[in-house]
TIPATI-192064 format. One line per 10 residues: their letters; for each residue y, x, z of N, C-alpha, C. Coordinates in Angstrom, 3 decimals. Example, Ala and Ser with C-alpha at 12.3 -4.5 7.8 and 13.67 -1.06 7.14 Angstrom:
BEGIN
AS = -5.690 13.190 7.800 -4.500 12.300 7.800 -3.300 13.200 7.800  -2.250 12.850 7.080 -1.060 13.670 7.140 0.030 12.900 7.870
***
This chain:
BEGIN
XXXXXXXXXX = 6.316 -5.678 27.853 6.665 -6.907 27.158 5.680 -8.008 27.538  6.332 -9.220 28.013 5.172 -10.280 28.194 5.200 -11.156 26.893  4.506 -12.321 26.764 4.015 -13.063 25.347 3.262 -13.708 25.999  3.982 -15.179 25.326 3.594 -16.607 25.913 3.594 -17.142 24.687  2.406 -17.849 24.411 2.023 -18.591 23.172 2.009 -20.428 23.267  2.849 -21.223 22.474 2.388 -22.119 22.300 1.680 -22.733 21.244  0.969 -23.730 20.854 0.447 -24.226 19.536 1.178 -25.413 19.042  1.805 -25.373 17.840 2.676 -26.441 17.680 1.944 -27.031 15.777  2.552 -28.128 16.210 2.526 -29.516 15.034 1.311 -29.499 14.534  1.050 -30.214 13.368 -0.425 -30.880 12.695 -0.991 -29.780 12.720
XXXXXXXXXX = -0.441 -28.370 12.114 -1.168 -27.638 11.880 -1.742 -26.442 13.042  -1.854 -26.972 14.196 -2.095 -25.908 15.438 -1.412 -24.828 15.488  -0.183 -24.584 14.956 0.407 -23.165 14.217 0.540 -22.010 15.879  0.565 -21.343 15.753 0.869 -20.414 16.740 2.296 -19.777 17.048  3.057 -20.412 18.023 4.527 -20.125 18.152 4.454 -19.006 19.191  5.289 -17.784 19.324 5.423 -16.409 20.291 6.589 -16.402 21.247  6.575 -16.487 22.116 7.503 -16.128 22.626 7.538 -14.355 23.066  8.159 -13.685 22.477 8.062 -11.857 23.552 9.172 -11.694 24.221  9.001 -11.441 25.545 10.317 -10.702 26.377 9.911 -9.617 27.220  10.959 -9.295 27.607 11.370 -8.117 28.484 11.784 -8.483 29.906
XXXXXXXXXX = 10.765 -8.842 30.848 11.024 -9.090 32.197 12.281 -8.810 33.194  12.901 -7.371 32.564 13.803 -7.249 33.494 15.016 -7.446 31.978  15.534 -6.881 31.285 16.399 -7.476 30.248 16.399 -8.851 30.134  15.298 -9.370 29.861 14.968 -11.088 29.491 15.262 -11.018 28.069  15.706 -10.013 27.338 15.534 -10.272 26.298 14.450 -10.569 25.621  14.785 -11.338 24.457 13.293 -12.419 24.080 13.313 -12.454 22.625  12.485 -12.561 21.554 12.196 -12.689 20.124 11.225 -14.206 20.242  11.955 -15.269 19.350 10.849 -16.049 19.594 10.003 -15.857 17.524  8.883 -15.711 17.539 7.782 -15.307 16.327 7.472 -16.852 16.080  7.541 -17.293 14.967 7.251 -18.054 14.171 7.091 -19.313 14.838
XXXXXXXXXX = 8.760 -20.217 14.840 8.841 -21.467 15.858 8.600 -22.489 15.014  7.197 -23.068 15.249 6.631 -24.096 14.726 6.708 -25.301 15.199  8.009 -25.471 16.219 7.812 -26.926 17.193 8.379 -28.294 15.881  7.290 -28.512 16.226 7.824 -30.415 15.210 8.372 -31.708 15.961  7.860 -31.518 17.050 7.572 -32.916 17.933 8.769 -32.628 18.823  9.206 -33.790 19.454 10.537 -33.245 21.124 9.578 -32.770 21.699  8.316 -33.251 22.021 7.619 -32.517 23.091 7.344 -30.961 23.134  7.284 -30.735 22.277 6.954 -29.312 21.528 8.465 -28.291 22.014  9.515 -28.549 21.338 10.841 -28.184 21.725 10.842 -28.492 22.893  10.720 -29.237 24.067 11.148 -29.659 25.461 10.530 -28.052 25.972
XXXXXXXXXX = 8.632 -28.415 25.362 7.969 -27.242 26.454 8.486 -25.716 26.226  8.727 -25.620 24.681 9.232 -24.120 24.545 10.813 -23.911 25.049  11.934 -24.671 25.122 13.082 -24.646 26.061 13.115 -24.475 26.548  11.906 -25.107 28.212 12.010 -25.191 29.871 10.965 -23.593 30.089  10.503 -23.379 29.489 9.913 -21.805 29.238 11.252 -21.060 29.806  11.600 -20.824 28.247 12.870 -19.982 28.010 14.077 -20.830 29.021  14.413 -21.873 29.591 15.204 -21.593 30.772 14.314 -21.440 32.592  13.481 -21.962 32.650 13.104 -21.321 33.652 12.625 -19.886 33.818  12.650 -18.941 32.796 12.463 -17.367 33.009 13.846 -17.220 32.796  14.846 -18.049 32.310 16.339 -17.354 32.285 16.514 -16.438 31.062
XXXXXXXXXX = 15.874 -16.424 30.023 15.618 -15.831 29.007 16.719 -15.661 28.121  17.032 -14.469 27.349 17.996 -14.401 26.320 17.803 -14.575 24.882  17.785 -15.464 23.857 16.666 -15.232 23.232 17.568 -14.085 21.576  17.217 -13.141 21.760 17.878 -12.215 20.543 17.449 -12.122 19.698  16.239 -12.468 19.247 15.664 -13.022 17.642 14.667 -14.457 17.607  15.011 -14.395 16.071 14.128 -15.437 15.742 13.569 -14.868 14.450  12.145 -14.691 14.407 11.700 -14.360 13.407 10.444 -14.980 12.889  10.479 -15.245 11.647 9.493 -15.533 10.682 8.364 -14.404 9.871  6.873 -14.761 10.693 6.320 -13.807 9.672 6.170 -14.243 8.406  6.166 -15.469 7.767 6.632 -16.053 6.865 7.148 -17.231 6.640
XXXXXXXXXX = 7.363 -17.542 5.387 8.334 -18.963 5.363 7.540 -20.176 5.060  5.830 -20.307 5.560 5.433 -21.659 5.017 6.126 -22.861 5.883  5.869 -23.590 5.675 6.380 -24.886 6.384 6.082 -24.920 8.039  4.804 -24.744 7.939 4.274 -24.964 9.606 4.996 -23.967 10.427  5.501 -22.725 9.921 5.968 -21.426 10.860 7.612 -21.653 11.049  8.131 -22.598 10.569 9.574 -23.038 10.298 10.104 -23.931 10.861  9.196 -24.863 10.905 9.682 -26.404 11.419 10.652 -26.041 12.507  10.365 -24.984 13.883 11.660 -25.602 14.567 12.526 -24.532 14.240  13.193 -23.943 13.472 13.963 -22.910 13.406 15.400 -23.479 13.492  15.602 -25.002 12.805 16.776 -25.532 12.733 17.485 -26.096 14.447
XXXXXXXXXX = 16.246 -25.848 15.231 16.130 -26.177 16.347 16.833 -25.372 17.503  16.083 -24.073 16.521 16.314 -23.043 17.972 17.761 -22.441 17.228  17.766 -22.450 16.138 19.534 -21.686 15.793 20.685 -22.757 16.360  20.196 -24.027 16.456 21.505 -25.190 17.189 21.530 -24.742 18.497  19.854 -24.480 19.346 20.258 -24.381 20.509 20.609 -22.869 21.259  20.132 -21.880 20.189 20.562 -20.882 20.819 21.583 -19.638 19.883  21.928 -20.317 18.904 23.236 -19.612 18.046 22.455 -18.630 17.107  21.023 -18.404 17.352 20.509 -17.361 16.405 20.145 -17.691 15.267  19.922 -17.093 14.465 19.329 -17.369 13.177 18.195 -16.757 12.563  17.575 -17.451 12.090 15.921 -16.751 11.416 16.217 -15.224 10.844
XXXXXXXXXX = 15.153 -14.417 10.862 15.023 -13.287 9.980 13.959 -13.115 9.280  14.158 -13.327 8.173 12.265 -13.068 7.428 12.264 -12.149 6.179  11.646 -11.704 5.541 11.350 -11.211 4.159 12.031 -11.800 2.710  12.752 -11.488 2.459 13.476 -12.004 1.155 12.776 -12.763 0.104  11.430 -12.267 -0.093 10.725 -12.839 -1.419 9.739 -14.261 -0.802  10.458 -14.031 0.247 9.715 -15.798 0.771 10.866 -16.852 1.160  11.900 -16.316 0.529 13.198 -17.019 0.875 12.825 -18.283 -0.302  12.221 -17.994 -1.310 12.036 -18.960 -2.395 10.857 -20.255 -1.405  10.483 -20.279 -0.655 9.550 -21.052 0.531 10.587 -21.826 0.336  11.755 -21.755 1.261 12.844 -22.316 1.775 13.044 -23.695 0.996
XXXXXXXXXX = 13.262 -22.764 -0.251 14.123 -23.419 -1.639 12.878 -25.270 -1.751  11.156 -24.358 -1.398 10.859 -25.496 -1.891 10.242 -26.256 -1.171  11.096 -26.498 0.237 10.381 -26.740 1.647 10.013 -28.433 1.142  10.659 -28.522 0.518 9.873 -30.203 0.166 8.920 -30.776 -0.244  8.871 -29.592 -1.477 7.613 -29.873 -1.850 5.955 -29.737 -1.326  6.676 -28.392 0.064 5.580 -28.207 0.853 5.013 -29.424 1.434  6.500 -30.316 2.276 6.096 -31.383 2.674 5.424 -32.819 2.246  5.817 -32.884 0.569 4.985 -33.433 0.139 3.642 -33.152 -0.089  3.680 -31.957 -0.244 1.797 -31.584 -0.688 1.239 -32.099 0.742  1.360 -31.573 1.941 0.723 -32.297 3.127 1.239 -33.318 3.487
XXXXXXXXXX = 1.756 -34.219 3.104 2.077 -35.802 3.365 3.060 -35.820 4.516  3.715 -35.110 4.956 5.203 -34.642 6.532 6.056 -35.167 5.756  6.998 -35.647 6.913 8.119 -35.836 6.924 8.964 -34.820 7.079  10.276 -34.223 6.828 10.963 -33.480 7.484 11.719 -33.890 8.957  11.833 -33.041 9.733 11.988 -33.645 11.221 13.542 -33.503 11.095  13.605 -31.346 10.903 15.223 -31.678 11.012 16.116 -30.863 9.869  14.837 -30.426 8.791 15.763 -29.832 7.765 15.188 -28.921 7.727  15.747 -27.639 6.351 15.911 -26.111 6.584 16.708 -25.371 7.163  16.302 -24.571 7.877 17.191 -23.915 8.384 17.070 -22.331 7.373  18.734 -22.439 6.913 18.905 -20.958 5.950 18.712 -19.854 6.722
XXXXXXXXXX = 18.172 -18.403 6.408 17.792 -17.573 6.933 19.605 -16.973 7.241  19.279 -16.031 8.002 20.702 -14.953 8.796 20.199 -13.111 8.384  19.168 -13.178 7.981 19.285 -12.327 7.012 17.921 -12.036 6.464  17.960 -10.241 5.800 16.200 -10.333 5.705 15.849 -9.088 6.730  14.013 -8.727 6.692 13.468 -7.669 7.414 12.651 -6.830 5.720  12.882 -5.588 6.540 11.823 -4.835 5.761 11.291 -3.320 6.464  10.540 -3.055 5.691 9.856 -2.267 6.660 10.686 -0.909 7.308  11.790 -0.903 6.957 12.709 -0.102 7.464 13.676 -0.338 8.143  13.385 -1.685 9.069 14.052 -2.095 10.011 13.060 -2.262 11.326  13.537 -1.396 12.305 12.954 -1.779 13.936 14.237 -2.680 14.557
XXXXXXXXXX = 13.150 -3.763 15.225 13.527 -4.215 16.100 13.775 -4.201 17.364  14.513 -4.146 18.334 15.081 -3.864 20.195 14.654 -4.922 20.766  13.832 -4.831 22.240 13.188 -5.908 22.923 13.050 -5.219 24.371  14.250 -5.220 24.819 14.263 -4.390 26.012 13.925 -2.694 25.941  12.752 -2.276 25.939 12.643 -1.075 25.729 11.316 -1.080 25.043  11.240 -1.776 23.977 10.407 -1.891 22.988 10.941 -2.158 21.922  10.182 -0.829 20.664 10.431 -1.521 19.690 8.717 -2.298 19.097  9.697 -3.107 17.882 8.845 -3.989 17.125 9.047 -3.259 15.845  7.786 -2.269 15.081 7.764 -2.056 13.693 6.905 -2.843 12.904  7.831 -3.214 11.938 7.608 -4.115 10.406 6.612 -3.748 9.494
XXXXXXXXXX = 5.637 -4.073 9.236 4.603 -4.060 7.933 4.762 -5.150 7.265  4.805 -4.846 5.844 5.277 -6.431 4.661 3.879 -6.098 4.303  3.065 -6.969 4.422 1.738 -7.147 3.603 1.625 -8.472 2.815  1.865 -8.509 1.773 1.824 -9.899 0.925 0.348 -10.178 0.347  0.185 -11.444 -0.113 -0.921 -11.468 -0.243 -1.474 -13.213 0.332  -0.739 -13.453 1.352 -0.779 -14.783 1.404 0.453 -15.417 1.151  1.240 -14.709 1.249 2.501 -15.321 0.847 3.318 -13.888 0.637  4.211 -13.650 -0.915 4.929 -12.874 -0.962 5.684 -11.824 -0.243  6.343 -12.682 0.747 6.849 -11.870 1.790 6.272 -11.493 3.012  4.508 -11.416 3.548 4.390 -12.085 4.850 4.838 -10.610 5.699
XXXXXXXXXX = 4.867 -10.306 6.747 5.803 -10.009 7.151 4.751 -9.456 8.514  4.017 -8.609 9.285 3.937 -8.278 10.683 4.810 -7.215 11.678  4.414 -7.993 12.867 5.189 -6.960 13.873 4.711 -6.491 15.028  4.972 -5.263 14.946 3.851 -4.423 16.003 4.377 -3.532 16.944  4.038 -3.787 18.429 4.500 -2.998 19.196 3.562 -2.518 20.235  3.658 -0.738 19.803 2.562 0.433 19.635 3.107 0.306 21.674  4.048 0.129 22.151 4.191 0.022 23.715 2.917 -0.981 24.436  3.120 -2.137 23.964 2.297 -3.204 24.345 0.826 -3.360 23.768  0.398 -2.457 22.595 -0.493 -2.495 21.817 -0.763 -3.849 21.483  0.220 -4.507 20.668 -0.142 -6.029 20.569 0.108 -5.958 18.719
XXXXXXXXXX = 0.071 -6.846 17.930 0.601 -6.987 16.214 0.489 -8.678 16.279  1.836 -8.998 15.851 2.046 -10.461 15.681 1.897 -10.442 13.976  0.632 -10.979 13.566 0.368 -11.174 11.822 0.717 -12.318 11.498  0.997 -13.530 11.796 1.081 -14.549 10.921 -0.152 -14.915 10.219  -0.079 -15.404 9.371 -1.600 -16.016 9.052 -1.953 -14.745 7.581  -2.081 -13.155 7.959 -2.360 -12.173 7.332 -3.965 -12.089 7.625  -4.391 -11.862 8.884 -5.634 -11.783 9.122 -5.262 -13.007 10.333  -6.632 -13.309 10.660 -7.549 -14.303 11.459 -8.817 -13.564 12.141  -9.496 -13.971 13.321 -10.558 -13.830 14.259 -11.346 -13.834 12.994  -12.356 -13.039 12.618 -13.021 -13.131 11.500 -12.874 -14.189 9.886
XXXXXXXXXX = -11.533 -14.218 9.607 -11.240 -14.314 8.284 -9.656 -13.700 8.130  -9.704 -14.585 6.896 -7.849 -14.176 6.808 -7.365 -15.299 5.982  -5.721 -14.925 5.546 -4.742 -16.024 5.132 -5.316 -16.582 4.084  -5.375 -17.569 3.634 -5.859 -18.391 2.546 -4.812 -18.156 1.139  -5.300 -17.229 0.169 -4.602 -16.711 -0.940 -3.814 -18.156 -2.384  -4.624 -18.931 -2.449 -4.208 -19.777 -2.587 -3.024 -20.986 -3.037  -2.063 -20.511 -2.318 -0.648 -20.837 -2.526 0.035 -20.035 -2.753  1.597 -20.843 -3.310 2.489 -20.152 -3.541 2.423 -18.754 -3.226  2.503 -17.361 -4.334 2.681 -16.423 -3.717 1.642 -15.613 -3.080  0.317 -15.954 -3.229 -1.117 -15.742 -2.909 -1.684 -14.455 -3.334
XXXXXXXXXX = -2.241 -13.858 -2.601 -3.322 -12.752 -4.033 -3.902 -11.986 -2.857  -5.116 -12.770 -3.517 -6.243 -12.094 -2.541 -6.146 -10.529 -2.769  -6.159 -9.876 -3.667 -6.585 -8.249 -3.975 -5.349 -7.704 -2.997  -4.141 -8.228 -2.946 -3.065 -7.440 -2.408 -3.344 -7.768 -1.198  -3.767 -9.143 -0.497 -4.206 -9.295 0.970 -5.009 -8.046 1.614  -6.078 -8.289 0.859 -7.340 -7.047 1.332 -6.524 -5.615 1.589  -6.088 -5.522 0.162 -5.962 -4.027 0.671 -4.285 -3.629 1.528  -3.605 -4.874 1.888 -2.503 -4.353 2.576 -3.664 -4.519 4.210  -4.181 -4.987 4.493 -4.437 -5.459 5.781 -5.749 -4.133 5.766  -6.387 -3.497 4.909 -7.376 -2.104 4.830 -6.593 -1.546 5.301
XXXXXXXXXX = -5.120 -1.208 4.257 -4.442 0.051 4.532 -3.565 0.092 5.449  -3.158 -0.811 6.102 -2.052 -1.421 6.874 -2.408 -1.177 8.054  -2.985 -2.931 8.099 -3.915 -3.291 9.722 -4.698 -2.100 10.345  -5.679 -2.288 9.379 -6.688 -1.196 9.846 -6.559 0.360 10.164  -5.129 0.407 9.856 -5.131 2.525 10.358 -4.763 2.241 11.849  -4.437 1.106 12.310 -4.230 0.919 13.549 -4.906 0.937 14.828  -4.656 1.521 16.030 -5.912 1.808 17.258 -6.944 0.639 17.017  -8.442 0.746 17.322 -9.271 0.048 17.519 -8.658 -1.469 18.599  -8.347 -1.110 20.112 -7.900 -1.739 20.845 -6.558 -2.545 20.084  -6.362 -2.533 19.362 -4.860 -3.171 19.151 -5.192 -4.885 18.473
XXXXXXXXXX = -4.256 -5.028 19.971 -4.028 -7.327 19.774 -3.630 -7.976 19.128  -4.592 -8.773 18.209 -4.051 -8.952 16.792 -3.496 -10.793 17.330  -2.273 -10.874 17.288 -1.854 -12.594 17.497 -1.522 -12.822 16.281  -2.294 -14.136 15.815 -2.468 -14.692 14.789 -1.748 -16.105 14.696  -1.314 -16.641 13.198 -0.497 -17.749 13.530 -1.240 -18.876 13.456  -2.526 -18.989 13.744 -3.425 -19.776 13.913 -4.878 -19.458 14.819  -5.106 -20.203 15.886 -6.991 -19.612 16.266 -5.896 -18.755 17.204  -7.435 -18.010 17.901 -7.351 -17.400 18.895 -7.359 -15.842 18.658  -6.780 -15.304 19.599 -6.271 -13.839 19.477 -7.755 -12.852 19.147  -7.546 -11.712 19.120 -8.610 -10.419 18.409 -8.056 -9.497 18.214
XXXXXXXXXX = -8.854 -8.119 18.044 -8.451 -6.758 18.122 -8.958 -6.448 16.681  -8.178 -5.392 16.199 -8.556 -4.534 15.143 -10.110 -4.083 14.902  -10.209 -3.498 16.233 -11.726 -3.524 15.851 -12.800 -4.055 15.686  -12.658 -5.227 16.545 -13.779 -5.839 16.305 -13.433 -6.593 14.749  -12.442 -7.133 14.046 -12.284 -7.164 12.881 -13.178 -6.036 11.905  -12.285 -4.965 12.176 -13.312 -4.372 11.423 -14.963 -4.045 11.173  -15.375 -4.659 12.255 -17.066 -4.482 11.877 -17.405 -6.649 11.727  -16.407 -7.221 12.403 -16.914 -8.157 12.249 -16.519 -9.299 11.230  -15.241 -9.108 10.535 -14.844 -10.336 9.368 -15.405 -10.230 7.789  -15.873 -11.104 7.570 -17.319 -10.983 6.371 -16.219 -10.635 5.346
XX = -14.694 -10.816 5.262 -13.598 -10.288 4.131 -13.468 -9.459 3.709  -13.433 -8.356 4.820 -12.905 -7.130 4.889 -14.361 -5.849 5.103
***
C-alpha cells in the first residue's frame, strides 16, 4: 500500500491518501481540503496515478477532518464512513464554525454509513482493521494495516502528546486508556499517521509522550 499525505486548511489537518499500486484502489482518510487549491492538488494526485477512489473515511467528524468530503462525494460518487456517535458533529457543524470564526465553503456532507470495529476494510490486498477509541471525540475511529505496518489515528495520539479532551465528546480517562490498551498492544515499529504534526511509531511513544 502506498500513502501520500497532504496538509489542508487553517488547521494544518492531515489528509491520506492509501492505494494499491496495481488495483489503484484508493481510501482517501480524513479529507480536509478547504481551499480550490487544496482540492486541485489532491484531484491531479488521484488522476495522474489513475486512481479508483473506494472509500472515504473519517476518523472523526470535527470540522477540520470534513471540510472536503462534500467535495470528494460530488466528484467521485462516494460517500463518507465514520462512527455513528460522532454523527451528532455533523448535526452541529456550525457551531463548530462559529467557535473558530470559518466560513462554510461547501456544506455537510451526510455520512453513507457507519464503521465499527467489526468491520474490515478491502484496499487491494490489504485489509484496514478498525479500533473506536473515544476520548477525543465520541466516535474517534483508527485504521490499521498490520500488511503495511502503518495506523491512521486521527487526532487520538500525536508525536509526543495526544487529542485535546476538551470538546464536544472529550474524556481524557477514556483517551488514555483506549490508546494504553488499544495503541499500545501494537508492534513497537508500527507508523502512527496522525491528523496533525508529523508521523511516529508506537514505540517511541511509548517511552517518549509525557501522557501516556
Amino acid at each position: 500500500m502506498k500513502i501520500k499525505s497532504f496538509i489542508c486548511n487553517p488547521f494544518c489537518e492531515n489528509t491520506y491518501v492509501l492505494y494499491d499500486e496495481f488495483s489503484k484502489e484508493t481510501a482517501i482518510i480524513d479529507c480536509g481540503c478547504y481551499t480550490m487549491q487544496e482540492k486541485q492538488s489532491l484531484t491531479d494526485f488521484i488522476e495522474q496515478n489513475s486512481l479508483k477512489v473506494k472509500y472515504l473515511l473519517n476518523t472523526h467528524l470535527h470540522l477540520d477532518h470534513v471540510f472536503g468530503n462534500v467535495f470528494i462525494t460530488s466528484k467521485y460518487g462516494v460517500l463518507p464512513f465514520a462512527h455513528q456517535a460522532d454523527e451528532i458533529l455533523l448535526e452541529n457543524f456550525d457551531q463548530q464554525l462559529s467557535f473558530f470564526g470559518l466560513n462554510a465553503v461547501d456544506g455537510v456532507q451526510a455520512l453513507g454509513g457507519y464503521l465499527t470495529e467489526d468491520d474490515v476494510l478491502i484496499i487491494g490486498d490489504e485489509e484496514l482493521i478498525i479500533l473506536h477509541i473515544p476520548g477525543h471525540s465520541l466516535g474517534s475511529l483508527c485504521f490499521y494495516s498490520q500488511k503495511s505496518n502503518a495506523i491512521f489515528v486521527g487526532d487520538v495520539l500525536f508525536k509526543e502528546s495526544i487529542g485535546r479532551t476538551d470538546l464536544q465528546g472529550g474524556n481524557y480517562t477514556q483517551l488514555i486508556e483506549g490508546v494504553t490498551k488499544k495503541l499500545f498492544s501494537l508492534p513497537d515499529e508500527t507508523i502512527v499517521y496522525s491528523g496533525h504534526g508529523s508521523i511516529t511509531q508506537i514505540g517511541y511513544e511509548k517511552q517518549n509522550n509525557p501522557y501516556l
